[in-house]
N, C-alpha and C positions, 0 to 999 in steps of 0.2 A: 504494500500500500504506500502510496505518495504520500507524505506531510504536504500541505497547502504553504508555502513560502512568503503571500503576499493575503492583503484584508484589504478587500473596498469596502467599504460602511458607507451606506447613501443614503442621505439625512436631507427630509421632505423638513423645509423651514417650517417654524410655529406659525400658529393661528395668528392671521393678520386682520388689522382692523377692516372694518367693507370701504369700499372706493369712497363715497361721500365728495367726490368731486378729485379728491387727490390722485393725482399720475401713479399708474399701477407700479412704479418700479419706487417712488416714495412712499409706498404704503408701510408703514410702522406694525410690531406685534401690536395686537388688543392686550388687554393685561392677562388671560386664559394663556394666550401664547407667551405671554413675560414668562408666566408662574412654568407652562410645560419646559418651556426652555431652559430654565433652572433644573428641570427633572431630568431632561437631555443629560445637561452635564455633568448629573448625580450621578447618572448613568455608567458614564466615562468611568467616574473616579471609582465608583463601586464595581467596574470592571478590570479598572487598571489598567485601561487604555490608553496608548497615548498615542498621538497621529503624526507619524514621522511630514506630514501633509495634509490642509485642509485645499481644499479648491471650494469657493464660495463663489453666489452669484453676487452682485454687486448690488442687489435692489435693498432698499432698506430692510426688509423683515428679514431676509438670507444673513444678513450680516449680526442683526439684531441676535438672532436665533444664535448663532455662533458665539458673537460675544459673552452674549447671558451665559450659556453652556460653559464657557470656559470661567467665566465668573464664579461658576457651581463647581468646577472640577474639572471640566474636559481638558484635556493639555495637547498641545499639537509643538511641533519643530518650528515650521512655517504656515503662515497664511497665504494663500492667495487672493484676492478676490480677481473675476476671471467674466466680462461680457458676456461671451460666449454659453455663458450656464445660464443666463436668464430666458426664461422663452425656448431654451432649446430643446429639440427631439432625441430620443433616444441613441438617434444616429451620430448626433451632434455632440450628445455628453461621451460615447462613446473615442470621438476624437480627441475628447478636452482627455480622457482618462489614460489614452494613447504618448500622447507627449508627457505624463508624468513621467518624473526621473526616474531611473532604473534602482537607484539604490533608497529608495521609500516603498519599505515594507508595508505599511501601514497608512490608507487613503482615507479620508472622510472625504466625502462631493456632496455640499449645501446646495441644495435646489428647488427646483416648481415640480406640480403636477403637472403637465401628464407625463413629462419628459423623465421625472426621476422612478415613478411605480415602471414606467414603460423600461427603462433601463434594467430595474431587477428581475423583470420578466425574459427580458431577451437574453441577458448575461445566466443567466441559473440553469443548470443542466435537468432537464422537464425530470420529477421526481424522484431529484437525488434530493441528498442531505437532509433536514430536519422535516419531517412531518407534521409536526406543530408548525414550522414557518411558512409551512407552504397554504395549513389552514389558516392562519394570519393573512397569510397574504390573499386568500381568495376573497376576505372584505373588505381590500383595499389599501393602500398606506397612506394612514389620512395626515394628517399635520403634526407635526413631529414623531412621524414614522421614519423608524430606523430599520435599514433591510444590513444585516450582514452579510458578505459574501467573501468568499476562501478561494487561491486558486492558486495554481502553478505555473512558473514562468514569468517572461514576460509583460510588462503595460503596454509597452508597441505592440504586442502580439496578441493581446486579450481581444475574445472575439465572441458570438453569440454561443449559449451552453457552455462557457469553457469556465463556469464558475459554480462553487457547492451553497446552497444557498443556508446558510448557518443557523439564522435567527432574524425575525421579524419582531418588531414591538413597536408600543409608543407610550413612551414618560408620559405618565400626563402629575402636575402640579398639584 
């Protein structure tokens, strides 16, 4: 049996307040998303995580979401915040995940629906790895949904199925 060498953890940002007139990439957590977000990165520290790299979208609640979390305990090497994760499809996040460096073990990718659930789906080898995560994941990854995933090899080369899918959840506050 292979050891998994590399961890993508793709983290759906917390609940953000409704538009109310503000530009979708200013929109703020609500405070439901403060408090989940705090639970995020309870998460982290009660797992012993630490993210040799985050990839963040730039829209305020992505970031929000990441901060809070690290405020609670999440710990990472580097930040990125990265355009190209706002708005993007699964294809897209797959490219942004492609250029990570070779020697980060250990990814977090702060993102929107549909593009980050649509990502766990494509990357996860159809009914490997945890059975609880995959019943998780059949109702969705709603707002600070954390999908894990394990794999060998690799980020240039990571491609559809070539990941075990670990663990599904979501902190909530």
């Amino acid at each position: 049996m292979t050891v998994a060498d590399r961890t993508l953890i793709l983290l759906r940002h917390s609940k953000a307040e409704h538009g109310g007139g503000t530009p979708d990439m200013e929109r703020p957590l609500s405070p439901r998303g403060q408090r989940d977000a705090e639970a995020v990165g309870q998460w982290f520290a009660d797992q012993d995580l630490v993210a040799d790299l985050v990839v963040c979208s730039p829209s305020v609640r992505t970031r929000q979401t990441w901060e809070t979390a690290a405020e609670a305990g999440a710990e990472a090497g580097d930040v990125w915040y990265d355009r190209r994760v706002y708005d993007a499809s699964s294809d897209e996040l797959l490219d942004v995940v492609r250029e990570v460096p070779e020697d980060a073990a250990v990814v977090v990718l702060v993102g929107h629906a549909p593009g980050i659930p649509a990502l766990v789906g494509d990357l996860a080898v159809s009914g490997g790895g945890s059975e609880r995560a995959w019943a998780r994941l059949d109702d969705g990854l709603p707002t600070s949904g954390i999908a894990v995933l394990s794999f060998t090899g690799s980020w240039a080369e990571l491609g559809p199925e070539d990941a075990v899918l670990e663990d599904v959840l979501a902190p909530r506050g």
